[in-house]
PDB file of N, CA, C, O and CB in Angstrom:
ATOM      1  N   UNK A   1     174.040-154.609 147.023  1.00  0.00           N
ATOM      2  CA  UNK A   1     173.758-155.609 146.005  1.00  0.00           C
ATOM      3  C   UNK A   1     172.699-155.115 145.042  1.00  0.00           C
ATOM      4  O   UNK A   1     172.827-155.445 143.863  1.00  0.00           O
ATOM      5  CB  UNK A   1     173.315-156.915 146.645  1.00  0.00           C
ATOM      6  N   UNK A   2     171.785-154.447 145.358  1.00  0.00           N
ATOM      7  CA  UNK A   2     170.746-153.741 144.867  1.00  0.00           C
ATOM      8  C   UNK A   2     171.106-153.176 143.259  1.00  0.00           C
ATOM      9  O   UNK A   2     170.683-153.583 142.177  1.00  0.00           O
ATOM     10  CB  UNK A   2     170.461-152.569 145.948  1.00  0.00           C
ATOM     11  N   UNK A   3     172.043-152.095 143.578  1.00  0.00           N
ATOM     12  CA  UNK A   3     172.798-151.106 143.065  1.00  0.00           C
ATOM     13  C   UNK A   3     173.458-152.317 141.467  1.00  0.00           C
ATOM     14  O   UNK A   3     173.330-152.241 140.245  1.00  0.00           O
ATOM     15  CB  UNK A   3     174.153-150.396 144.550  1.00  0.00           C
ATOM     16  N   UNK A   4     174.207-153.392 142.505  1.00  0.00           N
ATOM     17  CA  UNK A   4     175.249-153.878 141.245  1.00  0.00           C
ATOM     18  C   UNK A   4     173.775-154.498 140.432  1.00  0.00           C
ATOM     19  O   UNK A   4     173.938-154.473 139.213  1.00  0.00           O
ATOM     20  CB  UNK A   4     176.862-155.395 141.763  1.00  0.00           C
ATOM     21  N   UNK A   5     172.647-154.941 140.771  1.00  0.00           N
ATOM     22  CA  UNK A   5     171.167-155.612 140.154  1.00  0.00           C
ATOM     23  C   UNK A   5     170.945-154.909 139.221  1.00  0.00           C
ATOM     24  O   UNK A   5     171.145-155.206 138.043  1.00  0.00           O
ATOM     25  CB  UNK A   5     169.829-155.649 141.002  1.00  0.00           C
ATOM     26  N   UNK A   6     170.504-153.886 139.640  1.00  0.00           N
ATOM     27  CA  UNK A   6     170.002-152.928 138.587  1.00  0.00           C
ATOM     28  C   UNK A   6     170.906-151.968 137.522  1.00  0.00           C
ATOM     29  O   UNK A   6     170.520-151.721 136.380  1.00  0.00           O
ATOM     30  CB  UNK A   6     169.233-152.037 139.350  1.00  0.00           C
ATOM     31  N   UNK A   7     172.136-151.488 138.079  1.00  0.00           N
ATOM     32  CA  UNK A   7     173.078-151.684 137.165  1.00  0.00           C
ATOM     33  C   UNK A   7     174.884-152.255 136.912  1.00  0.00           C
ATOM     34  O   UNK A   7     175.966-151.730 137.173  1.00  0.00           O
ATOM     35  CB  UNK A   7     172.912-150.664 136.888  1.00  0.00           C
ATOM     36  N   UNK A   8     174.506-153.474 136.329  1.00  0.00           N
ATOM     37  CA  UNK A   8     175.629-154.508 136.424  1.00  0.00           C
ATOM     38  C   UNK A   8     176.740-153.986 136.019  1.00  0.00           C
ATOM     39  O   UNK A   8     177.758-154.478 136.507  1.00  0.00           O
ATOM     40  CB  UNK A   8     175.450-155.705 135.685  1.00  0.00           C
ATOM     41  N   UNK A   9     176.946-152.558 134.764  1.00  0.00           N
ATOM     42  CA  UNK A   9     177.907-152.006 134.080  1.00  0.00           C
ATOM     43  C   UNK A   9     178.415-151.303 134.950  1.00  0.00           C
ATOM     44  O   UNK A   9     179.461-150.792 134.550  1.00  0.00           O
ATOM     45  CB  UNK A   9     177.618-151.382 132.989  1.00  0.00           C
ATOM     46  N   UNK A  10     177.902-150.798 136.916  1.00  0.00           N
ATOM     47  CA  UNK A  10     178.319-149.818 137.509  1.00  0.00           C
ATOM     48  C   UNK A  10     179.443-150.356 138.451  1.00  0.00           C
ATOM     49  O   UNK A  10     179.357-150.996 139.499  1.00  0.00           O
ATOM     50  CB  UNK A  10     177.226-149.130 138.109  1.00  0.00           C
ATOM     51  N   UNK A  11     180.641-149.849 137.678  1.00  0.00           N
ATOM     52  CA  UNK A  11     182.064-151.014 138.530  1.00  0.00           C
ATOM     53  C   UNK A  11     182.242-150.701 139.881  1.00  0.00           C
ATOM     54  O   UNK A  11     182.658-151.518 140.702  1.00  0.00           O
ATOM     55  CB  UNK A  11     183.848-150.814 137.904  1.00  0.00           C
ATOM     56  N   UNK A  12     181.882-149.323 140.188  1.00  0.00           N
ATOM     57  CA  UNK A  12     182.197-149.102 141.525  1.00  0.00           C
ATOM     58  C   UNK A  12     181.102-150.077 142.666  1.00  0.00           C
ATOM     59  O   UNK A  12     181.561-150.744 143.593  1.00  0.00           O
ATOM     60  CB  UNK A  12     182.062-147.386 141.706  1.00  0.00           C
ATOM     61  N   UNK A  13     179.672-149.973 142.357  1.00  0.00           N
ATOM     62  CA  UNK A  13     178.722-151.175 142.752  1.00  0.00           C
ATOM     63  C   UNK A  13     179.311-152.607 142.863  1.00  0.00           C
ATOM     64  O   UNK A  13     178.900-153.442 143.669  1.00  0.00           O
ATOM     65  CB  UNK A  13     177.613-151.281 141.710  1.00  0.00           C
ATOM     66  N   UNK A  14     180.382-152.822 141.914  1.00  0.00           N
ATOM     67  CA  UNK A  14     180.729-153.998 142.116  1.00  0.00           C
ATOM     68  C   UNK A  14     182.158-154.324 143.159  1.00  0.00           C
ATOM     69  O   UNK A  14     182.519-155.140 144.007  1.00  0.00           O
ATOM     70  CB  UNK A  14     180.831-154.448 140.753  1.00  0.00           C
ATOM     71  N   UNK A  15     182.624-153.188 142.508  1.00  0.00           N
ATOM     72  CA  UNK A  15     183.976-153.294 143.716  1.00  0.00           C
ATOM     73  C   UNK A  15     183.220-153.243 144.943  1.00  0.00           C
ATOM     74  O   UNK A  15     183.323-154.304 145.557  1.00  0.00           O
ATOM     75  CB  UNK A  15     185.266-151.882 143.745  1.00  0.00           C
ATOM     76  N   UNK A  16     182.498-152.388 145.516  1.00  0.00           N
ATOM     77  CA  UNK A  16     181.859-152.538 146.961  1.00  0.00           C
ATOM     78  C   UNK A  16     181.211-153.760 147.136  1.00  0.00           C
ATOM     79  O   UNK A  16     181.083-154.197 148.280  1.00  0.00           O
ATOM     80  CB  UNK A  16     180.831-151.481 147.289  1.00  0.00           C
ATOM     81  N   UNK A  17     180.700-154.497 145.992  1.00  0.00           N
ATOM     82  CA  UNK A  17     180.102-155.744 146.930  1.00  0.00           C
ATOM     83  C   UNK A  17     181.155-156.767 147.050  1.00  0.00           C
ATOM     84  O   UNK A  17     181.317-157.579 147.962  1.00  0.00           O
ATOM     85  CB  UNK A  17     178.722-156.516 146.277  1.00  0.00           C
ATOM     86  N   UNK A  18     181.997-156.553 145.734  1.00  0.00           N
ATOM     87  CA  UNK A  18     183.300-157.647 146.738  1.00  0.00           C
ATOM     88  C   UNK A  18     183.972-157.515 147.532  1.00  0.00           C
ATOM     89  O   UNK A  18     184.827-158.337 147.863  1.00  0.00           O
ATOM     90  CB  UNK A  18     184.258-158.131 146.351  1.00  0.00           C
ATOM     91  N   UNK A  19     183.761-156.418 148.064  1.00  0.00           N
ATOM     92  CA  UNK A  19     184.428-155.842 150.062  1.00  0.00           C
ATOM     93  C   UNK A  19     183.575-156.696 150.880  1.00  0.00           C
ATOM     94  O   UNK A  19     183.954-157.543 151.690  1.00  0.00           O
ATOM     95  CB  UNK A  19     183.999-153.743 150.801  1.00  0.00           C
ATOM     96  N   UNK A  20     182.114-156.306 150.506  1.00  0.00           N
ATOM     97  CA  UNK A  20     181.295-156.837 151.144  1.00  0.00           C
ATOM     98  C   UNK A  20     181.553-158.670 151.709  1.00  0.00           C
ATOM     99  O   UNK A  20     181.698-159.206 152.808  1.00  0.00           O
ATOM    100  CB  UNK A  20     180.184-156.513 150.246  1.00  0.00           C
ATOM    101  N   UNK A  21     181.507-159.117 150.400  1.00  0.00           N
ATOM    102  CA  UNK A  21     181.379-160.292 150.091  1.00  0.00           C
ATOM    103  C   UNK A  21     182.628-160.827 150.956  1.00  0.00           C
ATOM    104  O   UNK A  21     182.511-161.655 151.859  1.00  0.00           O
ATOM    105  CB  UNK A  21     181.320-160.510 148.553  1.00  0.00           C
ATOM    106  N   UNK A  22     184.117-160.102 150.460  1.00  0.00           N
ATOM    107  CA  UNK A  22     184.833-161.038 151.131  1.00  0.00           C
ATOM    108  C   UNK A  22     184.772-160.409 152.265  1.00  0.00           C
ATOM    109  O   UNK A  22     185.920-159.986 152.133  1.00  0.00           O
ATOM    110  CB  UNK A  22     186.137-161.412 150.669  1.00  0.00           C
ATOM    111  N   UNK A  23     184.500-160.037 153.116  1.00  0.00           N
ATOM    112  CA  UNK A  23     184.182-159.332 154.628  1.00  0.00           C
ATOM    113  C   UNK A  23     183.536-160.635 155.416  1.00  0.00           C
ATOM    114  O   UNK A  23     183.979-161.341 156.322  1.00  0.00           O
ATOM    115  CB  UNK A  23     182.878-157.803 154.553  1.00  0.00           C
ATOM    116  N   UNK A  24     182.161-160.645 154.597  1.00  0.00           N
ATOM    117  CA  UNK A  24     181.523-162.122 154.682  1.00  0.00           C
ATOM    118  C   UNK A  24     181.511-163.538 154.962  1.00  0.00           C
ATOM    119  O   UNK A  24     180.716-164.264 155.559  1.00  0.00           O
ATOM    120  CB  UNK A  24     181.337-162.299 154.064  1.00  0.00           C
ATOM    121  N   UNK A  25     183.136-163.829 154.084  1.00  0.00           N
ATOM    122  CA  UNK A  25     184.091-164.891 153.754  1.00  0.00           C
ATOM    123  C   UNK A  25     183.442-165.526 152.380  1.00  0.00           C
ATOM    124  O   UNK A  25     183.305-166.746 152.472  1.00  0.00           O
ATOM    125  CB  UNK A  25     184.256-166.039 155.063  1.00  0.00           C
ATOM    126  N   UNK A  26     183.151-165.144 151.528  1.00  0.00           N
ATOM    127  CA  UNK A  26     182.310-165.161 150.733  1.00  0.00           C
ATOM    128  C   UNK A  26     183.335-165.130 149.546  1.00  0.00           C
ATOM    129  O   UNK A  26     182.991-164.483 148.557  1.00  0.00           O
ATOM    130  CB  UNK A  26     181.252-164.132 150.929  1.00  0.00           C
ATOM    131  N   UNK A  27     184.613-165.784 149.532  1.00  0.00           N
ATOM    132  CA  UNK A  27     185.964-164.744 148.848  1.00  0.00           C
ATOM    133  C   UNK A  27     185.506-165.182 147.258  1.00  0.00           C
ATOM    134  O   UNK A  27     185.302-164.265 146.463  1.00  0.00           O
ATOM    135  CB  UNK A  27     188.117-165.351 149.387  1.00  0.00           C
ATOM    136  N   UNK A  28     185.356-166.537 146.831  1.00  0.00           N
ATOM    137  CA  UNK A  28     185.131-166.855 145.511  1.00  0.00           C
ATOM    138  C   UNK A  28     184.269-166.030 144.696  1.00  0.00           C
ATOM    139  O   UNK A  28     184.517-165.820 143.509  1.00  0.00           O
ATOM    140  CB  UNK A  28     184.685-168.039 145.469  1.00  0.00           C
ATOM    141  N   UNK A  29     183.202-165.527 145.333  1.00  0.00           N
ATOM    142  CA  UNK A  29     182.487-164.468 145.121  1.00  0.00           C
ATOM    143  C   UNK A  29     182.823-163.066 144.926  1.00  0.00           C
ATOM    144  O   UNK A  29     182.188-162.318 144.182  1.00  0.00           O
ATOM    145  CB  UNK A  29     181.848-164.501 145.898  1.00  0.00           C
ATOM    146  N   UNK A  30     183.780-162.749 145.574  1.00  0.00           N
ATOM    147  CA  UNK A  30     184.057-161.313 145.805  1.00  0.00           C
ATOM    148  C   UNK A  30     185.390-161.601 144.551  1.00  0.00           C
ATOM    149  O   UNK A  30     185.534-160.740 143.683  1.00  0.00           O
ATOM    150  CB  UNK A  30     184.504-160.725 147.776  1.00  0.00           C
ATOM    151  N   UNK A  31     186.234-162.749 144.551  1.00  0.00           N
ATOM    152  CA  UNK A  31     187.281-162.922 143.724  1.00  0.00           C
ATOM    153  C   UNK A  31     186.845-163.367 142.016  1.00  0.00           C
ATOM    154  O   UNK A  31     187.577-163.489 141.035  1.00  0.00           O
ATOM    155  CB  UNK A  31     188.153-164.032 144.494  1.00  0.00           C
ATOM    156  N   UNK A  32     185.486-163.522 142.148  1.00  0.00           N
ATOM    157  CA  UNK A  32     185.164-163.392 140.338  1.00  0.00           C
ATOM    158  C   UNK A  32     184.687-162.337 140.065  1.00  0.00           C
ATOM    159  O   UNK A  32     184.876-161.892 138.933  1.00  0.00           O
ATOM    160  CB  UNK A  32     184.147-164.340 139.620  1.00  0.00           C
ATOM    161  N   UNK A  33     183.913-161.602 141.019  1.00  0.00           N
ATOM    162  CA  UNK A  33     183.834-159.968 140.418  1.00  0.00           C
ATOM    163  C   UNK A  33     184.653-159.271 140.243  1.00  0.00           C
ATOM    164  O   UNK A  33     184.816-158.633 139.203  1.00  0.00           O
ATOM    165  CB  UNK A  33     183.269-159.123 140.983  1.00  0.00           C
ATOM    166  N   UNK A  34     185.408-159.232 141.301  1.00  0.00           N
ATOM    167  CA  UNK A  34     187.248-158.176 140.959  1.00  0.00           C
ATOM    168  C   UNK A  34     187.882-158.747 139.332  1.00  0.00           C
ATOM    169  O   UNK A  34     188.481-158.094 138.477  1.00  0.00           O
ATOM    170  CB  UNK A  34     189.066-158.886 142.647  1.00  0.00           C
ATOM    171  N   UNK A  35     187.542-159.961 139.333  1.00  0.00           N
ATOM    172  CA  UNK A  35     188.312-160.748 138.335  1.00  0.00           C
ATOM    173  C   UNK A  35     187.651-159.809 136.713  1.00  0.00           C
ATOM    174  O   UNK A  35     188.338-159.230 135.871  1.00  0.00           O
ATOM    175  CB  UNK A  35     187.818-162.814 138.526  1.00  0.00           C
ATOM    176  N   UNK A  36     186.003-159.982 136.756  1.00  0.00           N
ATOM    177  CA  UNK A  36     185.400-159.171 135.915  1.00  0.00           C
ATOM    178  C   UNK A  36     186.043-157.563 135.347  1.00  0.00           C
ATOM    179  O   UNK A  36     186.420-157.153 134.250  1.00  0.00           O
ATOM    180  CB  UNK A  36     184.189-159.065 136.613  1.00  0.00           C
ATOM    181  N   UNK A  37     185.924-156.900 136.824  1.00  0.00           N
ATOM    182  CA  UNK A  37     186.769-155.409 137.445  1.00  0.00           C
ATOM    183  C   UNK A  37     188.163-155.063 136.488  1.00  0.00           C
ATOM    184  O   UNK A  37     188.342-154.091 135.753  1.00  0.00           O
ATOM    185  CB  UNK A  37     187.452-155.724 139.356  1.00  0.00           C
ATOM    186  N   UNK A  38     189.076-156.216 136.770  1.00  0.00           N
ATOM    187  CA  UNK A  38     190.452-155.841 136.589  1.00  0.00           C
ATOM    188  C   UNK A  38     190.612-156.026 135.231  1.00  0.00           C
ATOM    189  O   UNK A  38     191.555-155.414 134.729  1.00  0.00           O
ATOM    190  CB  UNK A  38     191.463-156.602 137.404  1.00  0.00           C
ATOM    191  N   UNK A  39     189.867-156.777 134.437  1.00  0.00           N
ATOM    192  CA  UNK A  39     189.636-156.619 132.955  1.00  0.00           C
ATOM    193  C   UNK A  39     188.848-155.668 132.147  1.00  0.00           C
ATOM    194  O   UNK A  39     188.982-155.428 130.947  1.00  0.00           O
ATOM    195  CB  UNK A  39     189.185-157.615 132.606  1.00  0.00           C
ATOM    196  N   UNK A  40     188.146-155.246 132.846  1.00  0.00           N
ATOM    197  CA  UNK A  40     187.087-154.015 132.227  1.00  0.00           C
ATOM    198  C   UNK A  40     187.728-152.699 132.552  1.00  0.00           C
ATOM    199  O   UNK A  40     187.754-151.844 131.666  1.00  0.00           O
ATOM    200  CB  UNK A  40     185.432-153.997 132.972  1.00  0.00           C
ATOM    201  N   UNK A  41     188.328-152.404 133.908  1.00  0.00           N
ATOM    202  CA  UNK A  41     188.557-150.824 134.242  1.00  0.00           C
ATOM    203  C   UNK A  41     189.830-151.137 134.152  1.00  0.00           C
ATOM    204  O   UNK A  41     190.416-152.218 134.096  1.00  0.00           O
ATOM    205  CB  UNK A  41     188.021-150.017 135.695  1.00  0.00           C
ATOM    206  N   UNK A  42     190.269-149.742 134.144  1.00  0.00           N
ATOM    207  CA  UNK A  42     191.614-149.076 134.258  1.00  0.00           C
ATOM    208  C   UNK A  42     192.088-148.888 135.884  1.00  0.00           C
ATOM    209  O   UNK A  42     193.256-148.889 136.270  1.00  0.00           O
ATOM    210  CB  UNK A  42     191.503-147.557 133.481  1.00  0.00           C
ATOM    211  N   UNK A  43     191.134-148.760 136.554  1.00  0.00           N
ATOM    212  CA  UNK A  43     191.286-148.499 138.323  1.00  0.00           C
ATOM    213  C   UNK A  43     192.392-149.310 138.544  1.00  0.00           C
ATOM    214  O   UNK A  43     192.436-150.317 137.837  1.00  0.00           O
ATOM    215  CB  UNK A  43     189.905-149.034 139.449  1.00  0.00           C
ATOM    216  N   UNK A  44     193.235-149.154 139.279  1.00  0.00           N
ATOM    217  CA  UNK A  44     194.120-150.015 139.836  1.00  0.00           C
ATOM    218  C   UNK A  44     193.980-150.617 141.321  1.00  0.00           C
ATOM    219  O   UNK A  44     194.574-151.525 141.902  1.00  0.00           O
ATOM    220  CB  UNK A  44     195.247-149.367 139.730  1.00  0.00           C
ATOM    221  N   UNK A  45     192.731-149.547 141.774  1.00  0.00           N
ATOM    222  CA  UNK A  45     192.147-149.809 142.727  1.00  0.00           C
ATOM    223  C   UNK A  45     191.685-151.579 143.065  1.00  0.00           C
ATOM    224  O   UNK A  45     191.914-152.280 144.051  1.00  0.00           O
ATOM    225  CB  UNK A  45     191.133-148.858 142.554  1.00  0.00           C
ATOM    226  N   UNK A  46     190.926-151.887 141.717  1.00  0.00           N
ATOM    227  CA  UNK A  46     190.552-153.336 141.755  1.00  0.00           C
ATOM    228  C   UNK A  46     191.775-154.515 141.369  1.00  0.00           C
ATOM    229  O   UNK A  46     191.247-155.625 141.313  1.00  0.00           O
ATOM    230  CB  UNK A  46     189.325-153.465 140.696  1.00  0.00           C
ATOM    231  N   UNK A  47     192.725-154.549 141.190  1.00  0.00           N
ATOM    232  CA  UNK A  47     193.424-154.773 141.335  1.00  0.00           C
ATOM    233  C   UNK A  47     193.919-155.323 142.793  1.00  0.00           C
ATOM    234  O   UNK A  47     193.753-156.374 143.412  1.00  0.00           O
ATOM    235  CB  UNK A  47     193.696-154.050 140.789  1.00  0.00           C
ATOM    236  N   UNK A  48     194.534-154.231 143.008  1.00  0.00           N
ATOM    237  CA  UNK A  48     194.579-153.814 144.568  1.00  0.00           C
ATOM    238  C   UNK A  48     193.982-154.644 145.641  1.00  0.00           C
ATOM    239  O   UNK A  48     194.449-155.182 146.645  1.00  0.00           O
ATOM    240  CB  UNK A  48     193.912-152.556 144.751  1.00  0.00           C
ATOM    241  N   UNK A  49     192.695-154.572 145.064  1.00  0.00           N
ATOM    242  CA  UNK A  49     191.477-155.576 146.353  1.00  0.00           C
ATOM    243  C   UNK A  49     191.634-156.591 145.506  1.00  0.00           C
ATOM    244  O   UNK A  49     190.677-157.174 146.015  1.00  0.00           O
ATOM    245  CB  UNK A  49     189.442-155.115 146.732  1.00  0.00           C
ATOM    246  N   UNK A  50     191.965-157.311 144.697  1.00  0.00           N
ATOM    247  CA  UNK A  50     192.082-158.487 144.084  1.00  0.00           C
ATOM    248  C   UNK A  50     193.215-159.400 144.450  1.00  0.00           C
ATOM    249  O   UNK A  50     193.387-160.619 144.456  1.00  0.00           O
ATOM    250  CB  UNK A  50     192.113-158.232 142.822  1.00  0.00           C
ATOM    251  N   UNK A  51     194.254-157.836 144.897  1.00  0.00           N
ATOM    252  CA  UNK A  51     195.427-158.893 145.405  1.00  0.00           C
ATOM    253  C   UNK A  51     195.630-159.396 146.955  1.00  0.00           C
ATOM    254  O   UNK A  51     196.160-160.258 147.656  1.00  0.00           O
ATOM    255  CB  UNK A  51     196.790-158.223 145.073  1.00  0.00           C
ATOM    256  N   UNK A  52     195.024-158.520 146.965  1.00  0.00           N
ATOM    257  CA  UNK A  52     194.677-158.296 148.541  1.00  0.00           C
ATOM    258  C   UNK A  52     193.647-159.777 149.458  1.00  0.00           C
ATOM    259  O   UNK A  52     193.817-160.377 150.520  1.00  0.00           O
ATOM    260  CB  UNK A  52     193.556-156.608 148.506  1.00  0.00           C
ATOM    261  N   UNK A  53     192.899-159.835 148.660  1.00  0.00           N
ATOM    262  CA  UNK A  53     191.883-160.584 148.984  1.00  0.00           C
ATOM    263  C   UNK A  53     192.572-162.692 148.399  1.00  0.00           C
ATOM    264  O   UNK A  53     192.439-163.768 148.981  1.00  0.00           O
ATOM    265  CB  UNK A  53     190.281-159.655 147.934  1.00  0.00           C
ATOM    266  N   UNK A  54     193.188-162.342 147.170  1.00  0.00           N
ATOM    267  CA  UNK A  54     193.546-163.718 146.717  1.00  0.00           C
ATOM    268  C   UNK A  54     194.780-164.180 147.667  1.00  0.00           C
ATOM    269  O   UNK A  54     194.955-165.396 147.753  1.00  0.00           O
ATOM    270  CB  UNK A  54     193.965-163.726 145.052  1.00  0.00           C
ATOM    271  N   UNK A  55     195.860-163.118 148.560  1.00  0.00           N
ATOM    272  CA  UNK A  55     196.633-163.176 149.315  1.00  0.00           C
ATOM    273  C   UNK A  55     196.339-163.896 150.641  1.00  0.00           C
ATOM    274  O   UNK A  55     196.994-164.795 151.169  1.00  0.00           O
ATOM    275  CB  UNK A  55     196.959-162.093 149.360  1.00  0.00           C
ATOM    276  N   UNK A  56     194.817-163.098 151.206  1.00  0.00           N
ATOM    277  CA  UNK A  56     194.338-163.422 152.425  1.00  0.00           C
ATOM    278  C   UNK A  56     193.654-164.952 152.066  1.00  0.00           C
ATOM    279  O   UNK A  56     192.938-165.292 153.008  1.00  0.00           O
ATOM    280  CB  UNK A  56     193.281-162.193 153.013  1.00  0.00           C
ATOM    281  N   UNK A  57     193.669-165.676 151.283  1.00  0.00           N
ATOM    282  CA  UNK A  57     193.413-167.139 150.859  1.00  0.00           C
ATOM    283  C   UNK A  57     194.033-167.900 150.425  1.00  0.00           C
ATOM    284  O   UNK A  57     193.662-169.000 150.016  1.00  0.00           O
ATOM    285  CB  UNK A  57     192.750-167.342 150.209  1.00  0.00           C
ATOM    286  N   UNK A  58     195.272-167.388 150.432  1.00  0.00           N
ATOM    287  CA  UNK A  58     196.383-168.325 150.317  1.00  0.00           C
ATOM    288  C   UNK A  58     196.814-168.825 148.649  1.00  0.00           C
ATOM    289  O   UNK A  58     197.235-169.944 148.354  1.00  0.00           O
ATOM    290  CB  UNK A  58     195.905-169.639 151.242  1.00  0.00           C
ATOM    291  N   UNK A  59     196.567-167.613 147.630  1.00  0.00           N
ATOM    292  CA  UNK A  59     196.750-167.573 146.442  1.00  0.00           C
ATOM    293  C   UNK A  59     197.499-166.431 146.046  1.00  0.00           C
ATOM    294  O   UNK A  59     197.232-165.299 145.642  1.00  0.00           O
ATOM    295  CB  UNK A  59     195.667-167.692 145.876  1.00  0.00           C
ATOM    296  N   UNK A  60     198.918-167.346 146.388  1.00  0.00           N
ATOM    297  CA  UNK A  60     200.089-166.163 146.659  1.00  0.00           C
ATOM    298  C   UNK A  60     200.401-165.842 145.438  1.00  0.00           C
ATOM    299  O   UNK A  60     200.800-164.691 145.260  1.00  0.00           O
ATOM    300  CB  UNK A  60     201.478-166.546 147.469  1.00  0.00           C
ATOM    301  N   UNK A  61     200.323-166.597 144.485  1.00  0.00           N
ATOM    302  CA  UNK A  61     201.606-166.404 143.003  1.00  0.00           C
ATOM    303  C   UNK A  61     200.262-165.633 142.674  1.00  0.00           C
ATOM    304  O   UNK A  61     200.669-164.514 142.361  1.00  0.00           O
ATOM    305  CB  UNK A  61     202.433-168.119 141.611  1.00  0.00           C
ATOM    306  N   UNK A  62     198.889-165.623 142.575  1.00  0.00           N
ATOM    307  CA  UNK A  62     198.090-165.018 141.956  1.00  0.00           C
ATOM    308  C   UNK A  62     197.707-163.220 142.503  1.00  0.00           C
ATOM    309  O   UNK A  62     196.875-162.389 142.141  1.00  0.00           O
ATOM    310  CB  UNK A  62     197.004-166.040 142.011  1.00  0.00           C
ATOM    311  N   UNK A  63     198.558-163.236 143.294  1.00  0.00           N
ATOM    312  CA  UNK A  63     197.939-162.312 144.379  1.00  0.00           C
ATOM    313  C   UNK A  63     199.431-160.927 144.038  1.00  0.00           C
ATOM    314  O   UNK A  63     199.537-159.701 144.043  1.00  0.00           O
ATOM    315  CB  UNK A  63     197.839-163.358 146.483  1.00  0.00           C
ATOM    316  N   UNK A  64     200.321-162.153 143.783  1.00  0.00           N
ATOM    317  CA  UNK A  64     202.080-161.372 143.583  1.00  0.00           C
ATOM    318  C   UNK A  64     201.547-160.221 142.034  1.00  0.00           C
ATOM    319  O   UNK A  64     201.713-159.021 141.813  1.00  0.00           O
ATOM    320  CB  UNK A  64     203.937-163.201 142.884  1.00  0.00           C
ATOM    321  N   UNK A  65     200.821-161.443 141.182  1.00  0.00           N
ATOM    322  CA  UNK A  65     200.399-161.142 139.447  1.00  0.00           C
ATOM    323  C   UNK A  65     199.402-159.809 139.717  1.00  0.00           C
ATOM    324  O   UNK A  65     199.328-159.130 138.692  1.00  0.00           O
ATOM    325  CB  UNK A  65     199.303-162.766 138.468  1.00  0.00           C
ATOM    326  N   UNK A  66     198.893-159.455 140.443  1.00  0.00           N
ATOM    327  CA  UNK A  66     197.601-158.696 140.783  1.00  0.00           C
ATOM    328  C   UNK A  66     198.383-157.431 141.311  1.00  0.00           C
ATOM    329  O   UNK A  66     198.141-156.292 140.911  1.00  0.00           O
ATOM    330  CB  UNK A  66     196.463-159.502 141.989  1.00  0.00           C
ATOM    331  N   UNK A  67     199.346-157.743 142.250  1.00  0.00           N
ATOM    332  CA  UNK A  67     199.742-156.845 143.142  1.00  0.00           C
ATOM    333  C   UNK A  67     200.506-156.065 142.222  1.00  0.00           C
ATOM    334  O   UNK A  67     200.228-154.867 142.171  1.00  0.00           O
ATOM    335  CB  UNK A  67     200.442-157.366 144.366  1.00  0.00           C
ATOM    336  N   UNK A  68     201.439-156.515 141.462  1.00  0.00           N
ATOM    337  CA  UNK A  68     202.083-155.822 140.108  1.00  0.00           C
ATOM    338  C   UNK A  68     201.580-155.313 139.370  1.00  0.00           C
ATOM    339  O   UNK A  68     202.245-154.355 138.976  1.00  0.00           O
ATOM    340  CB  UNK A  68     202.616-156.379 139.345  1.00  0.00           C
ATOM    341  N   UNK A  69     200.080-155.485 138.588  1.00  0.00           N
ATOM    342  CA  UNK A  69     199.376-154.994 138.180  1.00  0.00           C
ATOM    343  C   UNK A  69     198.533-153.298 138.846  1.00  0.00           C
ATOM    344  O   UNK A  69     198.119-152.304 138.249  1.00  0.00           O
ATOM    345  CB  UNK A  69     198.838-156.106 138.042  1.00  0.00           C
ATOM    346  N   UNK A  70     198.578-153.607 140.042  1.00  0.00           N
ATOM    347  CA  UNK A  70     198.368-152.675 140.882  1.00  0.00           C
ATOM    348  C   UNK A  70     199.423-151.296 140.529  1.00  0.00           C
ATOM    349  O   UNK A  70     199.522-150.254 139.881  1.00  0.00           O
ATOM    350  CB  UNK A  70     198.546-153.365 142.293  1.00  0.00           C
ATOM    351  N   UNK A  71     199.833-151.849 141.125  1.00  0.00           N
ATOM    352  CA  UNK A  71     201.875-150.742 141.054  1.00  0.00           C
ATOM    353  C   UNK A  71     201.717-150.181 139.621  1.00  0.00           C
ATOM    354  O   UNK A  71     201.493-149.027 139.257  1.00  0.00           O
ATOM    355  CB  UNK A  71     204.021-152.129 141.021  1.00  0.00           C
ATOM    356  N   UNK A  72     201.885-151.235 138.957  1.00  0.00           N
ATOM    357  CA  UNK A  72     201.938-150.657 137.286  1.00  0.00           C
ATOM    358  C   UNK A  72     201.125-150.031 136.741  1.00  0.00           C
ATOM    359  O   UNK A  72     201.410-149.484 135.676  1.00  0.00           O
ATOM    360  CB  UNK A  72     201.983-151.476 136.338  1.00  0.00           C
ATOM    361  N   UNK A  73     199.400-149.871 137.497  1.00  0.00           N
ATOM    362  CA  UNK A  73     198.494-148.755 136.948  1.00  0.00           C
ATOM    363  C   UNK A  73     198.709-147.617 137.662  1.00  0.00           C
ATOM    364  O   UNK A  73     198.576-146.454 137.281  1.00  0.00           O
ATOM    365  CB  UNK A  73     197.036-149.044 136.990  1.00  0.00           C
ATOM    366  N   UNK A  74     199.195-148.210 139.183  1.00  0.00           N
ATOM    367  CA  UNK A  74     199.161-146.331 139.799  1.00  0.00           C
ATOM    368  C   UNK A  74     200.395-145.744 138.765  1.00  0.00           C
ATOM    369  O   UNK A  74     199.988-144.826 138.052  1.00  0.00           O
ATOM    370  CB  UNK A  74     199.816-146.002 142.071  1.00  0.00           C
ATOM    371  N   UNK A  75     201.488-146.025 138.609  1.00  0.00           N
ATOM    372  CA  UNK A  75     202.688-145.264 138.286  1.00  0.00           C
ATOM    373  C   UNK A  75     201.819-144.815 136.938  1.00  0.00           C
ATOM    374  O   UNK A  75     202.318-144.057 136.105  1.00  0.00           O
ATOM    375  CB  UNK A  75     204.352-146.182 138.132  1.00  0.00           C
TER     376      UNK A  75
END
């Protein structure tokens, strides 16, 4: 958390604390930073944990939208 404090622009700092976070159960938290993530980077990575994580909460149609997004940056 430190890391994303001092610098907020560092996406990878942020993808790790929303592992963290939803690890935690903390998901709303971890699901507005990815949300930040998947609009700013190109990673498909965040994505990925975005769909992943909105899936494991029972935000399927949002999780389907994410998961495609995923696919469509790796290719």
């Amino acid at each position: 958390m430190s890391a994303w404090q001092r610098l907020p622009a560092y996406t990878q700092a942020e993808g790790h604390l929303a592992e963290v976070e939803s690890a935690m159960g903390q998901h709303d938290e971890a699901i507005s930073g990815l949300g930040r993530l998947v609009t700013t980077s190109d990673d498909p990575d965040y994505a990925a944990q975005l769909a992943r994580i909105l899936a494991e909460t029972g935000q399927l149609e949002d999780a389907d939208l994410w998961r495609a997004q995923a696919k469509a940056r790796y290719n």
